[in-house]
N, CA, C and O atoms as a Tinker XYZ file with bonds, in Angstrom:
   416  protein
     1  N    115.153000  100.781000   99.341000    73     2
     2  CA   115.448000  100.545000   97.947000    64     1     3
     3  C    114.327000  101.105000   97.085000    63     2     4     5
     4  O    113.162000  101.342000   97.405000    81     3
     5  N    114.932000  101.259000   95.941000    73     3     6
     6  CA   113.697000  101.640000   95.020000    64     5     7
     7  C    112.827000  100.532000   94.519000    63     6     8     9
     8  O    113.186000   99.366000   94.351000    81     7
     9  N    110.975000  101.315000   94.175000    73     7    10
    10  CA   110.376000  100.376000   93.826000    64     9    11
    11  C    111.059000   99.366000   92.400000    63    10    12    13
    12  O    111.868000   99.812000   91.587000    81    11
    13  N    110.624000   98.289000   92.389000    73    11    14
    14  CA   111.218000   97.659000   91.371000    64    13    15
    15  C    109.946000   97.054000   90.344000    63    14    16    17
    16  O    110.098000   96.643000   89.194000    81    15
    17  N    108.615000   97.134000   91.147000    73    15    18
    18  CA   106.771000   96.491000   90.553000    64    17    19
    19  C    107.362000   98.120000   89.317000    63    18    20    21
    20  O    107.825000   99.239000   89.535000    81    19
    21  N    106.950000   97.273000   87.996000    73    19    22
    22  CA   106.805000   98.220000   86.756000    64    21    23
    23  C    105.738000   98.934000   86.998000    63    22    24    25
    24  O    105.890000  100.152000   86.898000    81    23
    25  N    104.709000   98.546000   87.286000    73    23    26
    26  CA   103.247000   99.388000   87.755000    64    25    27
    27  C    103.036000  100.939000   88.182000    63    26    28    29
    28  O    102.402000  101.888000   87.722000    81    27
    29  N    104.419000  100.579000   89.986000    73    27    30
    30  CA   104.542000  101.301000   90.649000    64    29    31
    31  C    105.376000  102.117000   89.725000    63    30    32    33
    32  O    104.886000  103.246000   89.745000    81    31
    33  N    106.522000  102.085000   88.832000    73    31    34
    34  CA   107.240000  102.986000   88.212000    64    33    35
    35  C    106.630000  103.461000   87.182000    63    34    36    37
    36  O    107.103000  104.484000   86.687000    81    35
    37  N    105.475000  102.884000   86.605000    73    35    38
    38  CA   104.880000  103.721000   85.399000    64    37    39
    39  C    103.707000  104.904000   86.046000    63    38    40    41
    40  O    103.237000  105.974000   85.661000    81    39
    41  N    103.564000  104.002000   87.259000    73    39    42
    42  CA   102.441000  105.612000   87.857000    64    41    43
    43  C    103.469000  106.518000   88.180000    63    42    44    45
    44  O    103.168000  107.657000   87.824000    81    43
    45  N    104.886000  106.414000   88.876000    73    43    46
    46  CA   105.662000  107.745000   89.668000    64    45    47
    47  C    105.976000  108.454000   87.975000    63    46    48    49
    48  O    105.666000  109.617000   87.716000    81    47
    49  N    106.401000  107.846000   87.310000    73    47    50
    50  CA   106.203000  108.355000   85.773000    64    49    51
    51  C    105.217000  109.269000   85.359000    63    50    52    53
    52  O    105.316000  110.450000   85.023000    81    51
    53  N    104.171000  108.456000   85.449000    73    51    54
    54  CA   102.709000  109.427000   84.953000    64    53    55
    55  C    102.935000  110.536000   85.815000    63    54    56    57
    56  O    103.405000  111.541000   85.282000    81    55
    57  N    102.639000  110.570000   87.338000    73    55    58
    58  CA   103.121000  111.020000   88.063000    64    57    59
    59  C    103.745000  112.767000   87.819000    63    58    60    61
    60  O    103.344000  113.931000   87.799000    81    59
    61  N    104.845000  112.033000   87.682000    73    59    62
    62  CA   105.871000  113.290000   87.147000    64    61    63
    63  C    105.660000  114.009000   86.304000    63    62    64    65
    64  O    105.874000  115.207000   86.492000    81    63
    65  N    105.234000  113.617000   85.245000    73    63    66
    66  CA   105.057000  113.935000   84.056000    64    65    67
    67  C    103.860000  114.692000   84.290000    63    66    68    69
    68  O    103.865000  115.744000   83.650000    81    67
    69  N    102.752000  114.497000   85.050000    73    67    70
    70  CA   101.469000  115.388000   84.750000    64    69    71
    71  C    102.172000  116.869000   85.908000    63    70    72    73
    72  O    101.730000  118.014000   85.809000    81    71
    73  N    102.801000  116.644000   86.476000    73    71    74
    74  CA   103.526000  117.999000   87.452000    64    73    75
    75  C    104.569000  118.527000   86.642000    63    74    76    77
    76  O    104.696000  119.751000   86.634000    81    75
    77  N    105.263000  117.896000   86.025000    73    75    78
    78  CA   105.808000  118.457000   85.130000    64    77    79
    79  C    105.391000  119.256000   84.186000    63    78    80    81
    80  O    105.862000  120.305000   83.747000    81    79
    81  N    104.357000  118.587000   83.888000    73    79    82
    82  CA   103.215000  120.078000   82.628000    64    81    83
    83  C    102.579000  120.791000   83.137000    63    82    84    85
    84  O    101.869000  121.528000   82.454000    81    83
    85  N    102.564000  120.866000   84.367000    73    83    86
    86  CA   101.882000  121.623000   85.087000    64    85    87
    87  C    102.860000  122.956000   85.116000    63    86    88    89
    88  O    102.717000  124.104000   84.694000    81    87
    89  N    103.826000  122.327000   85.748000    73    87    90
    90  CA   104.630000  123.722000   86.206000    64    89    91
    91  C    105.654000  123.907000   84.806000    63    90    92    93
    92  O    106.611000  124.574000   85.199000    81    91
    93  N    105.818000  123.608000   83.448000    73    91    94
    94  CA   105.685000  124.004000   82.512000    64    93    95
    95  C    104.478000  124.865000   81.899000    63    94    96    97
    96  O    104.826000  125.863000   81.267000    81    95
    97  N    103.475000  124.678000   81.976000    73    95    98
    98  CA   102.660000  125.417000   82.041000    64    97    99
    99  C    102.075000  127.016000   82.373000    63    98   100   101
   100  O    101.672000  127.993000   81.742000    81    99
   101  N    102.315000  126.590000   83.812000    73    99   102
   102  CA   102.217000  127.892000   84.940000    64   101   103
   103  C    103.594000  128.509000   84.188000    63   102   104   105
   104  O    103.253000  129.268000   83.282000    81   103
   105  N    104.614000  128.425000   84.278000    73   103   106
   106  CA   105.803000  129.260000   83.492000    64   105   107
   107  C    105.958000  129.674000   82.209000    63   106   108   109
   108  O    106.743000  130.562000   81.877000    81   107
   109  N    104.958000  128.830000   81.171000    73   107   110
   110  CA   104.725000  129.482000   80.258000    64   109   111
   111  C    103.578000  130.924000   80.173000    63   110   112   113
   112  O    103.701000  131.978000   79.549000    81   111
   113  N    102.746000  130.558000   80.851000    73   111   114
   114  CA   101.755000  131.532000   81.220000    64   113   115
   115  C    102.189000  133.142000   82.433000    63   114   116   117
   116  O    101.530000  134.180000   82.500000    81   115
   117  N    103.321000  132.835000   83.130000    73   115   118
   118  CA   103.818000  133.597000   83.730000    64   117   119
   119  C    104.770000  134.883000   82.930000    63   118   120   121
   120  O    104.782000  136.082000   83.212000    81   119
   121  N    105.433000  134.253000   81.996000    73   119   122
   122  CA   106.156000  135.184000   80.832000    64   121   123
   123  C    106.008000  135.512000   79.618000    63   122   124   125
   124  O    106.784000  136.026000   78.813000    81   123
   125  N    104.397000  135.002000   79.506000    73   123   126
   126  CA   104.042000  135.101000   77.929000    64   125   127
   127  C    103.653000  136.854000   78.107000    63   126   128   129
   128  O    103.187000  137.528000   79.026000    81   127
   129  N    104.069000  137.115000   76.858000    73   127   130
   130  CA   104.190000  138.543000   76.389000    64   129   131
   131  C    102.691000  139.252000   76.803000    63   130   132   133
   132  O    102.634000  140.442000   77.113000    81   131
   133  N    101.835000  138.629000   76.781000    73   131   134
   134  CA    99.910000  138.937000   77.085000    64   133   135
   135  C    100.345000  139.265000   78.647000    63   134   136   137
   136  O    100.255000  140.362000   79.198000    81   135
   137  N    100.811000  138.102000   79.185000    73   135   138
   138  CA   100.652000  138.035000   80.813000    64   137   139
   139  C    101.628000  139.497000   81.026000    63   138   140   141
   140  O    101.008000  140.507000   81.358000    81   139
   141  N    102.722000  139.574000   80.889000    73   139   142
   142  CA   104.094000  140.551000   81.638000    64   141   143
   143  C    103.166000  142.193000   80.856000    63   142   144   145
   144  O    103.260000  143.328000   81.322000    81   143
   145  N    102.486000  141.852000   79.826000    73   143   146
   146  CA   102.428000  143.546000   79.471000    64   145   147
   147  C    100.326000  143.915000   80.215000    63   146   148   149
   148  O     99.615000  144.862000   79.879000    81   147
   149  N    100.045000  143.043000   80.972000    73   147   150
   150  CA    98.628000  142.643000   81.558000    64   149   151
   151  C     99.430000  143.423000   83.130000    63   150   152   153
   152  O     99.164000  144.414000   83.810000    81   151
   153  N    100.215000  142.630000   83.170000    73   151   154
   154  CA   100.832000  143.084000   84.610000    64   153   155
   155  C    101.672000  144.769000   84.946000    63   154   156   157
   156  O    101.599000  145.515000   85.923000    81   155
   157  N    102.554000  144.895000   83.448000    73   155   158
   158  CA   103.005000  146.077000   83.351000    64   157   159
   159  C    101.749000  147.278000   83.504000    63   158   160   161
   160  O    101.933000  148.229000   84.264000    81   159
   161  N    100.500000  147.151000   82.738000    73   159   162
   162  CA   100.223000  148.121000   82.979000    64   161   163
   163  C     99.423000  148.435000   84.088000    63   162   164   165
   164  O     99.370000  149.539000   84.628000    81   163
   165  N     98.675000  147.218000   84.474000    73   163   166
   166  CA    98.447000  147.284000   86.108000    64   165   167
   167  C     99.285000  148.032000   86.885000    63   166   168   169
   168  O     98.940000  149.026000   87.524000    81   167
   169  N    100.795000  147.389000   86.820000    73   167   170
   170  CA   101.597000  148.532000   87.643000    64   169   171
   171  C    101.617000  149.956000   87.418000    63   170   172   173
   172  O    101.719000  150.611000   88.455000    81   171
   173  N    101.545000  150.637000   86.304000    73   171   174
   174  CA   101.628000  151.645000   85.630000    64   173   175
   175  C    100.347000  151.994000   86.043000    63   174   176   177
   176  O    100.571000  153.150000   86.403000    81   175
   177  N     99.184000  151.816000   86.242000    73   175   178
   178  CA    98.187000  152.190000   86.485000    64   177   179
   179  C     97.855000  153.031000   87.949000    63   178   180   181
   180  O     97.362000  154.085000   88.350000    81   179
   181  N     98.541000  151.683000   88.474000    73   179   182
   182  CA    98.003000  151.622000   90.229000    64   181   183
   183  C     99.123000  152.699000   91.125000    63   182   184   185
   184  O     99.116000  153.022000   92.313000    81   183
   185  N    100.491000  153.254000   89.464000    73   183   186
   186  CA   101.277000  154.048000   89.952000    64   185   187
   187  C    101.005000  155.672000   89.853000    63   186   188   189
   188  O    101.459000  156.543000   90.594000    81   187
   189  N     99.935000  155.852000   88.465000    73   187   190
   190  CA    99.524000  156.734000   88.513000    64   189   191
   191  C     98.698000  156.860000   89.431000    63   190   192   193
   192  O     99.046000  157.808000   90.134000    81   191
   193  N     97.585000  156.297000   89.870000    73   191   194
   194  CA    96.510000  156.312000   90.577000    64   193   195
   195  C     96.917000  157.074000   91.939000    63   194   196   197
   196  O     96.392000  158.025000   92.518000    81   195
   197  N     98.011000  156.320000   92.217000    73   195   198
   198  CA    98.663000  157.099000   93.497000    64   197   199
   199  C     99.110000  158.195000   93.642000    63   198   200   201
   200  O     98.868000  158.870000   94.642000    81   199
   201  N    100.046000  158.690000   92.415000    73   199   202
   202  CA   100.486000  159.845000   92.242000    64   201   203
   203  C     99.621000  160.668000   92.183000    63   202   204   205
   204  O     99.608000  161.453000   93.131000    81   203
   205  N     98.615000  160.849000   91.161000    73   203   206
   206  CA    97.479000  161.884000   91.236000    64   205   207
   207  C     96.413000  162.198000   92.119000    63   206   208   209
   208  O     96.119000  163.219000   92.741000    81   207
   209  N     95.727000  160.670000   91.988000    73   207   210
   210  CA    94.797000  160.857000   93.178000    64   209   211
   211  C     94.565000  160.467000   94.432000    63   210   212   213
   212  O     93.456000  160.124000   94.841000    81   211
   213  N     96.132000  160.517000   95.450000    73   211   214
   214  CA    96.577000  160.110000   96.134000    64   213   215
   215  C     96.686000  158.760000   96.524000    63   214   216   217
   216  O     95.958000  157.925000   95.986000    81   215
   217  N     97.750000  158.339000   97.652000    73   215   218
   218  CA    97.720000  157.824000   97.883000    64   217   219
   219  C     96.188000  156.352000   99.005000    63   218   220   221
   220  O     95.537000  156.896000   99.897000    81   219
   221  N     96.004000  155.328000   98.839000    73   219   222
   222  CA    95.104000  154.294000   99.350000    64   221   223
   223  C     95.560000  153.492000  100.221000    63   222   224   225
   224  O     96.600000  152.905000   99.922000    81   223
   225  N     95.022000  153.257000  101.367000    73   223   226
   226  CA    95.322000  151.697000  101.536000    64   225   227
   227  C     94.038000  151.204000  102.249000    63   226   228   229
   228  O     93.007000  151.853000  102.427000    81   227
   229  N     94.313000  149.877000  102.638000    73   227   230
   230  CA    93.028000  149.209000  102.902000    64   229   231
   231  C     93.224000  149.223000  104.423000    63   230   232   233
   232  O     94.256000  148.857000  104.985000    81   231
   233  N     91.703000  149.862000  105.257000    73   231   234
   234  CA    91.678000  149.367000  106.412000    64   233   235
   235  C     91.492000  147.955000  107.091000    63   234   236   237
   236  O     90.723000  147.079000  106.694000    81   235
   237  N     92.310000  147.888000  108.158000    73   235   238
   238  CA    92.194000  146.241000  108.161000    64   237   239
   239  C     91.020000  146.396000  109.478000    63   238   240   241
   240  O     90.881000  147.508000  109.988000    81   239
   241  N     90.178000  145.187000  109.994000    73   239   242
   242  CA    89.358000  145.295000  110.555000    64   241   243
   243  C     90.358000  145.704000  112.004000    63   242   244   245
   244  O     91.525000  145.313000  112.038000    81   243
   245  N     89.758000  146.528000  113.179000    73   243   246
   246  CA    90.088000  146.941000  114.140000    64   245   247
   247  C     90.122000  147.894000  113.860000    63   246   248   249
   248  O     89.472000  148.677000  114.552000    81   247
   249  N     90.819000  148.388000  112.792000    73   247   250
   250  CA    91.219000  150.141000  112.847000    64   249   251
   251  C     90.243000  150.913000  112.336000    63   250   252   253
   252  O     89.336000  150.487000  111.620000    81   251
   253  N     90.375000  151.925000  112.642000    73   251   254
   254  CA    89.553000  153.145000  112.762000    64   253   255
   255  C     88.870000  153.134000  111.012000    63   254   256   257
   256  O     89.533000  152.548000  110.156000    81   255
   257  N     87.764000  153.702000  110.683000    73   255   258
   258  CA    87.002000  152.925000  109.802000    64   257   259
   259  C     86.708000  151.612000  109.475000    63   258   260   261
   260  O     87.129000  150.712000  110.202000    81   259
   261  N     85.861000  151.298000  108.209000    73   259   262
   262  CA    85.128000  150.037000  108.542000    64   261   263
   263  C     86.069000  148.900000  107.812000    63   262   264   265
   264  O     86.680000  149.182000  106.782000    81   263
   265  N     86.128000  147.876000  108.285000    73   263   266
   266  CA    86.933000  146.615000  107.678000    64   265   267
   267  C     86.790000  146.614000  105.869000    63   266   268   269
   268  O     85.733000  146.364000  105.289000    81   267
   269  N     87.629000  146.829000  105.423000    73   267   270
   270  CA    87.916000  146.237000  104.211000    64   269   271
   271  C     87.395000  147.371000  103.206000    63   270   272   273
   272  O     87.010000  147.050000  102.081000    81   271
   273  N     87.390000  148.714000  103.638000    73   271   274
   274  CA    87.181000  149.528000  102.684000    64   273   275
   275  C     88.365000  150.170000  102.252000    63   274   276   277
   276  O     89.355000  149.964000  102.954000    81   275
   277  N     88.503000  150.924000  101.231000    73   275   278
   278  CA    89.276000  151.682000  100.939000    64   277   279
   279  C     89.615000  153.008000  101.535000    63   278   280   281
   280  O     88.690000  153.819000  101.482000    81   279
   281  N     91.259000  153.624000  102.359000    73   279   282
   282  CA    90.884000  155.221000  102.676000    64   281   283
   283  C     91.360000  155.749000  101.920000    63   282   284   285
   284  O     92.190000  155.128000  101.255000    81   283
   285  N     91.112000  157.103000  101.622000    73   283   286
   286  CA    91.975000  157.586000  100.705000    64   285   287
   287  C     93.007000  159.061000  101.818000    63   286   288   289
   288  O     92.689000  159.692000  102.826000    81   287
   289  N     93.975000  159.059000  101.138000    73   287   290
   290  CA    94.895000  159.956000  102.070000    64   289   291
   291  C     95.046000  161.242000  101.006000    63   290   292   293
   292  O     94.883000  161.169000   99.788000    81   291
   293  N     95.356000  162.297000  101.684000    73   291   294
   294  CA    94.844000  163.331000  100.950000    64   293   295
   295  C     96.149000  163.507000   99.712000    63   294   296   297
   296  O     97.335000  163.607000  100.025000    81   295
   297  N     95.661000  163.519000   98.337000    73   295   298
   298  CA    96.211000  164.274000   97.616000    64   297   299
   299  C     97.954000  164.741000   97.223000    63   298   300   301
   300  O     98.369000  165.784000   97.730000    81   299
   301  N     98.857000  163.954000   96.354000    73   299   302
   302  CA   100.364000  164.452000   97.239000    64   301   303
   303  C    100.308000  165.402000   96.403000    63   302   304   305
   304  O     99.361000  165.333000   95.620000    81   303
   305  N    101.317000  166.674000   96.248000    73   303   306
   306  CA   101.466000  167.774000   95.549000    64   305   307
   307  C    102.693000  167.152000   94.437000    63   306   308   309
   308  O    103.702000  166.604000   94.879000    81   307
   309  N    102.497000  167.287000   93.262000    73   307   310
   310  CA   103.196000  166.746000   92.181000    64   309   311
   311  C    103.741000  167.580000   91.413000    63   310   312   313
   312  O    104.168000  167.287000   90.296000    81   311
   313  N    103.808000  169.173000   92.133000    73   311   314
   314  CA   104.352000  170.080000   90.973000    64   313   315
   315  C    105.790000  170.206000   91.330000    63   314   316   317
   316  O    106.388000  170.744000   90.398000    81   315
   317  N    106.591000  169.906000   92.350000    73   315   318
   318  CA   107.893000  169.663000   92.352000    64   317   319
   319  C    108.360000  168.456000   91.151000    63   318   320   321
   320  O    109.203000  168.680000   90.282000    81   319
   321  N    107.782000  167.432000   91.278000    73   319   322
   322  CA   108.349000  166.407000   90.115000    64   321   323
   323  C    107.973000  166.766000   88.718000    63   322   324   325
   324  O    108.566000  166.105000   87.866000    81   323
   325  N    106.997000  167.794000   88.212000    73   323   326
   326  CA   106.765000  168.039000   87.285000    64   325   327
   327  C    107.964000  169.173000   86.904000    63   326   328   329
   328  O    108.436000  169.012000   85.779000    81   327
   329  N    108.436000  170.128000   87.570000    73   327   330
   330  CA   109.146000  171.231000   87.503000    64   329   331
   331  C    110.754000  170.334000   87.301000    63   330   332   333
   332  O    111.606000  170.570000   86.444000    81   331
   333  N    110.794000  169.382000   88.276000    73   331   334
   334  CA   112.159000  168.975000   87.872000    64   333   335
   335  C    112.428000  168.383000   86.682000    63   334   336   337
   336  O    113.510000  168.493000   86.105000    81   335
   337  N    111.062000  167.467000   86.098000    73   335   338
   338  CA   110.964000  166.814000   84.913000    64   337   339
   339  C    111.189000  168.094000   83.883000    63   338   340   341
   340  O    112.080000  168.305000   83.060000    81   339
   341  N    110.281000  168.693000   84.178000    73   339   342
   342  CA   110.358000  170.396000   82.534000    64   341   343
   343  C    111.816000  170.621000   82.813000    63   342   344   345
   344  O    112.500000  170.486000   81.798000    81   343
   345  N    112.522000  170.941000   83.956000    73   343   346
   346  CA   113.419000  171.806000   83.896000    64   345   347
   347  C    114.650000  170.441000   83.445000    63   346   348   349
   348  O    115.716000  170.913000   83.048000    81   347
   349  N    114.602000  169.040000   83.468000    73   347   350
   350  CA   115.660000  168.032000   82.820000    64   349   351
   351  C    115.424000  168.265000   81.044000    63   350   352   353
   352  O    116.185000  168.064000   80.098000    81   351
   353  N    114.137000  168.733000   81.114000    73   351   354
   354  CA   113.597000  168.490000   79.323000    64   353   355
   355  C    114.500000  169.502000   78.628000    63   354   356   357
   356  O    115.291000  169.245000   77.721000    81   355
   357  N    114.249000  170.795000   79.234000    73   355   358
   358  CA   114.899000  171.696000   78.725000    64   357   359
   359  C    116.431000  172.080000   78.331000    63   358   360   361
   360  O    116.958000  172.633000   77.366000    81   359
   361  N    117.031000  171.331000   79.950000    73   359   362
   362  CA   118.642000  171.047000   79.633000    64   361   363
   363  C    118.926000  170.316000   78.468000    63   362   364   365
   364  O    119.815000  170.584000   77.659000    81   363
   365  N    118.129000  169.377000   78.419000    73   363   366
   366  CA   118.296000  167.756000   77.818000    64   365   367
   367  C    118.215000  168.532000   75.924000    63   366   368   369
   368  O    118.956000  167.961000   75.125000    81   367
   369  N    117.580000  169.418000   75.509000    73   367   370
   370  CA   117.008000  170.169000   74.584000    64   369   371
   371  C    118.237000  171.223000   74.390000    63   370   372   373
   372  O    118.529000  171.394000   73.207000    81   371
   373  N    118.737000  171.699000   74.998000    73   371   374
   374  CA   119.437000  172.476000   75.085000    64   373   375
   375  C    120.760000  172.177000   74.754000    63   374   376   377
   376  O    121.457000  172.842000   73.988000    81   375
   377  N    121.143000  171.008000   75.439000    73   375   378
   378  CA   122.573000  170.306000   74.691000    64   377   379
   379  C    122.531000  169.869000   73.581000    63   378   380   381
   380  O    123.484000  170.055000   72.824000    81   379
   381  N    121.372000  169.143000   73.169000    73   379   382
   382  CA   121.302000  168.774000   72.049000    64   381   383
   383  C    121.610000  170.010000   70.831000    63   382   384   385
   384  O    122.530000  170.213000   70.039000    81   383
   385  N    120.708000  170.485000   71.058000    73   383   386
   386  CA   120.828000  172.070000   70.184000    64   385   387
   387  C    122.565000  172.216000   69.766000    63   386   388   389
   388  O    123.164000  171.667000   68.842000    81   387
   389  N    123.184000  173.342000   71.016000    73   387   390
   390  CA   124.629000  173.007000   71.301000    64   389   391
   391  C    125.234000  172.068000   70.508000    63   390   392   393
   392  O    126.054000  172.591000   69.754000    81   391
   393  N    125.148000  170.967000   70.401000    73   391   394
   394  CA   126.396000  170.222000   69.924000    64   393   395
   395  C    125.626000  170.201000   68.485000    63   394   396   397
   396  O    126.485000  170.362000   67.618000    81   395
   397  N    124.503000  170.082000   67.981000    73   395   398
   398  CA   124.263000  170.310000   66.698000    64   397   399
   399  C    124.532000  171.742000   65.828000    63   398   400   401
   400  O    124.429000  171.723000   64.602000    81   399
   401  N    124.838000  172.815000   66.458000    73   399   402
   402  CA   125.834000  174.054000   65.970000    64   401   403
   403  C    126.887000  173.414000   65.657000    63   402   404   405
   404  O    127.209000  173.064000   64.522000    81   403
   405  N    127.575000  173.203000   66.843000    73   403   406
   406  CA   128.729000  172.597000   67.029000    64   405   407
   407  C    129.592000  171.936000   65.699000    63   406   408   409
   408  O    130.673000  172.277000   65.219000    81   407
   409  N    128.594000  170.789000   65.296000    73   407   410
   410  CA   128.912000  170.291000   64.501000    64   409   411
   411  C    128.689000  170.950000   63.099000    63   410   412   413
   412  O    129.685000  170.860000   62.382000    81   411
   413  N    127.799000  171.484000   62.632000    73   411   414
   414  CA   127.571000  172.260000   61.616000    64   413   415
   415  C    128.522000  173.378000   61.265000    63   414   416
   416  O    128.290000  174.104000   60.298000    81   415
């Protein structure tokens, strides 16, 4: 049965209530506009980082170099994604153009 001592129900109360602001809390702080654009550009960062100056990862202890440093892997070549990007710009530029005759 449930407790029925008021005591015991005003602490599971307090109780609740201080976990309750807690994890109100933590969720306010998880989606506040500071936190998600703190995190966005971290991602954005750690995406360039890779792209340009290659790819990282961390050696774990056992493997070949020393525990917990950084390796770096050589370099990826980025002028295919750049060429496909120019050559979408240009289509993308190009229709536009086109249908603005068009209409004129």
């Amino acid at each position: 049965m449930a407790d029925t001592d008021p005591d015991a129900l005003e602490r599971e109360i307090e109780r609740t209530r201080v976990e309750l602001a807690r994890t109100v809390d933590a969720i306010a702080d998880r989606v506040s506009p500071k936190r998600v654009a703190e995190r966005s550009v971290a991602k954005v960062k750690a995406n360039a980082e890779r792209l340009v100056g290659g790819q990282h990862r961390q050696v774990r202890p056992g493997e070949e170099g020393q525990a917990g440093v950084w390796e770096e892997y050589p370099p990826r070549d980025i002028s295919p994604v750049l060429m496909v990007v120019g050559a979408a710009l240009v289509v993308g530029a190009a229709v536009l153009l086109l249908r603005r005759r068009r209409r004129s």
